[in-house]
N, C-alpha and C positions, 0 to 999 in steps of 0.2 A: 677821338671824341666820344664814341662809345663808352672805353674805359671810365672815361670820366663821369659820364652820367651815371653809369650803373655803380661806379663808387661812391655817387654822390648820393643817391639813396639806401647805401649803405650805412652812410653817415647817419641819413635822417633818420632811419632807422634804431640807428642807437641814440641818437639823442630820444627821439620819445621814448625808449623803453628807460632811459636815464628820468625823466621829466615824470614818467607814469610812476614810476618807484618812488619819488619821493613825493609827489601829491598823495600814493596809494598809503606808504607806511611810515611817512614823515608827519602826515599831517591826518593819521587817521583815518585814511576813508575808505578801511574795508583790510581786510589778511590777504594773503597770498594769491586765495579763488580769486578774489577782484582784480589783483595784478597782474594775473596768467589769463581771464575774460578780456582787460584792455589792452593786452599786448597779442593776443589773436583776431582784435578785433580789426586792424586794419588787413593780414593775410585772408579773412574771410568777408571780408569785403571786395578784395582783390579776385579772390575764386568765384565771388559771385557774377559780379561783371566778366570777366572771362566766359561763363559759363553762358550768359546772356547773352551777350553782344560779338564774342566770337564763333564765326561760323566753322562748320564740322571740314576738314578737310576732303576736297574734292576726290582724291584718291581714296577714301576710306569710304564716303558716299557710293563709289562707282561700286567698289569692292560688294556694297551690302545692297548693289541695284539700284540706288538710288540716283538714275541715270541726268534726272528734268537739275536736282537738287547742285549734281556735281557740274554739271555745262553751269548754273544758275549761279553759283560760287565762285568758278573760275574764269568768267566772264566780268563778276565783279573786282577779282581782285586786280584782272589785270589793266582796267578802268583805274582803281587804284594806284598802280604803279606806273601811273604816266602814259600806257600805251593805251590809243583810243582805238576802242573794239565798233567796231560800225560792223554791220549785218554779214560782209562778205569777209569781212576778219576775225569775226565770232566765233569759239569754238560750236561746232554744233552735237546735237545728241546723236546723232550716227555715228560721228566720229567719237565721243565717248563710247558709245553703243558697240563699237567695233574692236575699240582698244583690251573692252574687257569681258566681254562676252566669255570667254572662255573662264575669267578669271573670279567670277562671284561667288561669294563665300554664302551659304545656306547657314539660315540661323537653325538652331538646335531647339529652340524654345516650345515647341508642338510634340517633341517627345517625351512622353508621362511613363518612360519603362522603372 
């Protein structure tokens, strides 16, 4: 079922780059920039949303310390996937806190050598 769907926007995909070519230089409305602007126009809308609405992976949160953000993330997703998180089934931040204490990566951005 997967296949399918992600073939099927495969599809849709070439149909509007097919649909955008010939509105763009069948009928005038603009050279090649314009053709290459509406045919990115739907993958950077995609990136936008992604960028917005998906959150940062809780693994990579813990990594950079950001201990409240990754329990807060992974708490939600698994709400999401059907299992109901109630208080004592909750991941907690000690237990984040503990998993990687050892393992936080120091950001470099405060060094001006």
């Amino acid at each position: 079922l997967m296949v399918t769907i992600v073939a099927s926007f495969w599809m849709i995909g070439s149909i509007y780059t097919a649909v955008m070519a010939i509105i763009v230089f069948q009928w005038n409305y603009g050279g090649w920039r314009t053709f290459a602007l509406w045919c990115a126009l739907p993958s950077a809308t995609g990136a936008a949303l992604v960028y917005y609405l998906v959150p940062e992976s809780p693994r990579f949160s813990a990594l950079h310390g950001e201990f409240e953000k990754a329990v807060k993330v992974t708490n939600m997703l698994g709400s999401y996937m059907g299992n109901d998180v109630h208080d004592d089934d909750a991941l907690t931040l000690e237990e984040v806190q503990h998993c990687y204490k050892d393992s936080v990566i120091q950001d470099d951005d405060d060094d001006d050598d």
